[in-house]
C-alpha positions in Angstrom: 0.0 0.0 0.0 1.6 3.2 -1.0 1.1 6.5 1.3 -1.8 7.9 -1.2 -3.8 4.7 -0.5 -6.4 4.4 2.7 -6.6 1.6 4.5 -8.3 -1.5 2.5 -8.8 -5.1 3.2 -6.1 -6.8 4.6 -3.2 -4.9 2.4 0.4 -5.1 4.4 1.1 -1.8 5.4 4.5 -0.4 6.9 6.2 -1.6 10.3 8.9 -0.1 12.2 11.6 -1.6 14.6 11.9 -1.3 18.6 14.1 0.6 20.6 15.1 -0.8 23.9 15.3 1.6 27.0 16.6 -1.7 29.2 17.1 -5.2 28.7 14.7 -6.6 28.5 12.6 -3.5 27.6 8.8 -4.1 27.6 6.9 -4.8 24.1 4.8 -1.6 24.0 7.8 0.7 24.2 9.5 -0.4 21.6 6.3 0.5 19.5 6.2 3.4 20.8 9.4 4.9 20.6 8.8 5.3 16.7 6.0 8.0 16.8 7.5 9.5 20.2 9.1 12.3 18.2 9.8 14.0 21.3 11.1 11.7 23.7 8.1 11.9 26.7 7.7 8.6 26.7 4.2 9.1 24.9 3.5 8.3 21.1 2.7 11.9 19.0 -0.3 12.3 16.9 1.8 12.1 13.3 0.0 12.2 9.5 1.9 12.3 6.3 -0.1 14.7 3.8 1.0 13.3 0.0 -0.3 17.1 -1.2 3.3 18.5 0.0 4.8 15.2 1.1 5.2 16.6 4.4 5.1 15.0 7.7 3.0 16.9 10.5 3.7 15.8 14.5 2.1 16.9 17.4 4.6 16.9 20.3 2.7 15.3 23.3 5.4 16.8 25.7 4.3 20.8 24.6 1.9 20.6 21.8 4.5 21.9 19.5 4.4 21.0 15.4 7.0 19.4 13.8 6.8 19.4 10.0 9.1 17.6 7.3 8.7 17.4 3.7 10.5 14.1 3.3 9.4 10.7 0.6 6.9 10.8 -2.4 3.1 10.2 -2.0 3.2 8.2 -5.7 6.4 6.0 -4.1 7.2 5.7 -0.8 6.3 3.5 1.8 6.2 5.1 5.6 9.0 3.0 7.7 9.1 5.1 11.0 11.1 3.8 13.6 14.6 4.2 15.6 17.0 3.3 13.8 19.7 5.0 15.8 19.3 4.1 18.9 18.3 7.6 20.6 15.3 6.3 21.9 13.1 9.1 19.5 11.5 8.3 16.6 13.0 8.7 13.2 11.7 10.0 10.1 11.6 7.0 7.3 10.3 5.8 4.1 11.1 2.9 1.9 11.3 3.5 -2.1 9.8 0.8 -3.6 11.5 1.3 -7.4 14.7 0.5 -5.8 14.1 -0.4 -2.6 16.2 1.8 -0.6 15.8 2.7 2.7 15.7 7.0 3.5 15.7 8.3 6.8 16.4 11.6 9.0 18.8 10.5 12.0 17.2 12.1 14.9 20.1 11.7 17.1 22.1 14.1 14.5 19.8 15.3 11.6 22.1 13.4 9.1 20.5 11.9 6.2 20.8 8.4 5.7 20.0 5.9 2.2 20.8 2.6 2.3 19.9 -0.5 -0.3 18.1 -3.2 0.8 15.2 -4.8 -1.0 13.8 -4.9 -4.4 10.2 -3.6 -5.8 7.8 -5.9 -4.7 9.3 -6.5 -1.5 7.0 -5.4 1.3 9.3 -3.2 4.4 8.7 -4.4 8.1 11.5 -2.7 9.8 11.8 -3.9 13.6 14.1 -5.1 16.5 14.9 -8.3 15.8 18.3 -8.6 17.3 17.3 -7.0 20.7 19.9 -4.1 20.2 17.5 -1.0 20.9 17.7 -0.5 17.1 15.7 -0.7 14.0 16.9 -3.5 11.6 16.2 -3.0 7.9 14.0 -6.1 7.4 12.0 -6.9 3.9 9.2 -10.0 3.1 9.6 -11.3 -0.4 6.8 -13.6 -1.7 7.8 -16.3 -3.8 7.1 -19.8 -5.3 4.5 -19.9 -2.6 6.7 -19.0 0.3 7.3 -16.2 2.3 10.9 -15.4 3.2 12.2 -12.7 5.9 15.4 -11.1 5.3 17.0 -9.3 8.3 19.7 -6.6 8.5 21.0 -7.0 11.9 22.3 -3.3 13.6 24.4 -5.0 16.4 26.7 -6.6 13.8 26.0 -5.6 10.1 25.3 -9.5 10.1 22.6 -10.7 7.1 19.5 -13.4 7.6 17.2 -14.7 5.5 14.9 -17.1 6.6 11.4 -19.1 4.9 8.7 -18.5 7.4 4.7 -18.1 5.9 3.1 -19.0 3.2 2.9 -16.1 0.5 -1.0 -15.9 1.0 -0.3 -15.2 4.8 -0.3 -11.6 6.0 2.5 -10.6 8.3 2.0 -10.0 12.0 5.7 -9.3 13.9 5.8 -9.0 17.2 7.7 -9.5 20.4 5.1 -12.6 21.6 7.9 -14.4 24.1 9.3 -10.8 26.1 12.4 -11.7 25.5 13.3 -8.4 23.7 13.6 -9.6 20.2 11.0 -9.1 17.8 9.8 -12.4 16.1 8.6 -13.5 12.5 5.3 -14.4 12.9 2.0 -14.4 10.4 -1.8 -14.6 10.3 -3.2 -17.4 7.8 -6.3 -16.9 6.8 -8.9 -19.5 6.3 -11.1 -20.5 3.4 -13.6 -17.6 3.6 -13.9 -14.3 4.7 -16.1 -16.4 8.3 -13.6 -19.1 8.4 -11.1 -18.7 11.3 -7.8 -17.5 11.2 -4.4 -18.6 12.7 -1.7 -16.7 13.9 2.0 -18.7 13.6 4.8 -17.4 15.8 8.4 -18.3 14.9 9.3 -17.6 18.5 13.3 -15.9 18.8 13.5 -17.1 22.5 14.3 -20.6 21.3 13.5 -21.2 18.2 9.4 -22.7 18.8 6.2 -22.5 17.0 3.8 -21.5 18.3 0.2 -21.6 16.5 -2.8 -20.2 18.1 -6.2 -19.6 16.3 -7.7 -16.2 17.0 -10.2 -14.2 14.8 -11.4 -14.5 11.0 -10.3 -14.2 7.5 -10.9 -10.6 7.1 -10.2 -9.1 10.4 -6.9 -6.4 10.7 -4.0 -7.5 12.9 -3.3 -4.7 15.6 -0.6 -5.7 17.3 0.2 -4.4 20.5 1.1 -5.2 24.5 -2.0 -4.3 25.4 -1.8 -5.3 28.9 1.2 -4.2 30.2 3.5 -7.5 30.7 6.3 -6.9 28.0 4.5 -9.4 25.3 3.1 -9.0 21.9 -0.9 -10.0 22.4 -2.3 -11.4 20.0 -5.0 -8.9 18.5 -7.5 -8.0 15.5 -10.1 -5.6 14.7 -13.2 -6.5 12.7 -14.6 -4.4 10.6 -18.5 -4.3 9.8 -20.1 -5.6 6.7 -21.4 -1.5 5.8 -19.7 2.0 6.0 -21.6 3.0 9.3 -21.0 -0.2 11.5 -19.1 -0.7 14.3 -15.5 -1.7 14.9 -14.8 -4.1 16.9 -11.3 -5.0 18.8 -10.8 -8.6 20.0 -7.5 -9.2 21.9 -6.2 -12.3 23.2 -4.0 -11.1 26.7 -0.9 -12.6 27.1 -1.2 -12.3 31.0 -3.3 -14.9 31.2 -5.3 -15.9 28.1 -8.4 -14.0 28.8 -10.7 -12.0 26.0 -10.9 -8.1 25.9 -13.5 -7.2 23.5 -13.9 -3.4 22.8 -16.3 -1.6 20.2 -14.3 1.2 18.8 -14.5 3.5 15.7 -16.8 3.1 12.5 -16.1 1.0 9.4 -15.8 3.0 6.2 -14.2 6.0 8.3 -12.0 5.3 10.6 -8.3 3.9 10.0 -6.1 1.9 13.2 -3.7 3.9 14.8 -3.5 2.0 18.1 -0.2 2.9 20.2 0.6 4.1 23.3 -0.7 7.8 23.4 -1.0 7.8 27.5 2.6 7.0 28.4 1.8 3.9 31.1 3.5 1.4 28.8 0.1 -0.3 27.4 -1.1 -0.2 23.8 -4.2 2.0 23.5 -7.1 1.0 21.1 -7.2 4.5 18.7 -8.5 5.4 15.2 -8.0 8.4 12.8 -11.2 9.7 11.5 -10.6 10.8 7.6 -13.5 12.9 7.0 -12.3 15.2 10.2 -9.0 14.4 11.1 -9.6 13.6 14.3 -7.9 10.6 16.4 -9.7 8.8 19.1 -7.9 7.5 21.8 -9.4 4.5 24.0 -7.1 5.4 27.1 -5.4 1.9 28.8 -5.1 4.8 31.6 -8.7 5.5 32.7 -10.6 4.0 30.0 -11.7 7.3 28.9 -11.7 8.9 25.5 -9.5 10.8 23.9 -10.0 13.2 21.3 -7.4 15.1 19.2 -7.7 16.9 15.7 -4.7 16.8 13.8 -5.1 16.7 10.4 -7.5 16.9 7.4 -9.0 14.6 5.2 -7.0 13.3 2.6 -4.5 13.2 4.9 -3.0 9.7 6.4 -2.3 8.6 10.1 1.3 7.6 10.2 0.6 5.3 13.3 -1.3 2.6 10.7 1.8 1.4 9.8 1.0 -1.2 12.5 -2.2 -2.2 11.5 -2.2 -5.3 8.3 
């Protein structure tokens, strides 16, 4: 899905990589850390606007604007993350006519392109060597297979390994807390009512793990939603017209149970679920197009929170979690 498109179906979008304030740090911060432009510890209302390619953040800490003109609406892929290590979200796209990797360095401004990919390859940037960095990671879909390849930070080292079918959609996470992100999927089933299965290649010692959770056409949303430094396991299902309900079913890893939330409206609301409040859960949130408003289902208090940032035509840059 390129940065003009809205969210549709079950389309791959963009993922970003951890950063790790301790070892081991907890899930939900490393997602967090790429859209907390401001280091407060609290994710920042971002969009990308492909009219002037710019980037427009809302710094939690002072509500002060950042803007960047930086990628191409017609060619870019959004890759945010921290991929130096600062702890603050870096500006980042990935260019999928020769699939290099651009990026702002927030730590020192310096621009930074590197080759790693080719067109057709779909980006999903993460921690997966535990180093507090963003790796440069790529899916390529072939013969029927799906096959990671991983730039490692800590050693320049180079990985490429067959996990998925190519009909699976991509799901990464860190599911075993140990730090590391793992390769994991969600295969669908027969039909858009048949179940779905999420298959974990867990990094902690090399296990699978295959647990059945949701349907065919739900979104993955993934996200420690309760606090305990694991990946849960998580979708949202849309309804079958543009007015229904949303509806977020996640599968705690503290101890197995259901939370079942409705939140947002099919047809106008896009995913955008991070952690907006700062107490290291993921927060259920949506960006509403046709305002440019984001609503925030607080982990804190379980209130709602309501920010505008943004206009339609616009797009939420915290969707590149949501596939």
């Amino acid at each position: 899905m390129r940065i003009t498109s809205a969210l549709s179906g079950k389309i791959a979008l963009l993922f970003v990589a951890a950063f790790l304030l301790a070892l081991p740090a907890l899930s939900q911060n490393s997602l967090r850390k790429a859209m907390d432009y401001d280091h407060d510890n609290h994710a920042d209302f971002a969009i990308f606007r492909p009219s002037n390619n710019v980037w427009y953040v809302n710094r939690s800490s002072d509500g002060g604007l950042i803007a960047t003109q930086f990628g191409l609406a017609a060619e870019d892929y959004m890759t945010p993350g921290d991929f130096d290590g600062d702890g603050i979200g870096d500006i980042a796209v990935w260019h999928d006519s020769n699939g290099a990797w651009y990026r702002f360095n927030s730590s020192t401004g310096a621009f930074v392109a590197i080759s790693f990919g080719v067109t057709g390859d779909e980006p999903v940037g993460r921690d997966f060597d535990g180093d507090g960095k963003t790796d440069l990671a790529i899916i390529r879909r072939s013969n029927g297979a799906m096959i990671w390849y991983v730039l490692r930070s800590s050693d320049g080292g180079f990985s490429g390994v067959p996990f998925g079918n190519s009909t699976d959609f991509s799901a990464p996470g860190d599911y075993d807390g140990d730090g590391k992100f793992d390769l994991a999927v969600q295969r669908p089933g027969g039909t858009p009512t048949s179940g779905s299965t999420f298959f974990i290649l867990r990094s902690m010692d090399g296990g699978l793990t295959a647990t059945q959770w949701g349907l065919t056409n739900d979104l993955v949303v993934p996200g420690d939603y309760d606090g305990d430094g694991k990946t849960d396991i998580a979708v949202v299902r849309e309804g079958t017209t543009p007015t229904s309900n949303m509806y977020w079913y996640i599968l705690r890893s503290t101890n197995g149970s259901l939370f079942a939330a409705q939140f947002g409206l099919t047809g106008f609301d896009l995913n955008a679920q991070n952690d907006y409040d700062g107490d290291g859960k993921c927060d259920p949130a949506v960006w509403r197009e046709s305002t440019g408003t984001f609503y925030i289902f607080r982990s804190t208090d379980g209130g709602l929170g309501v920010t505008q940032w943004g206009s339609p035509n616009d797009y939420p840059v915290a969707s590149y979690d949501t596939h």
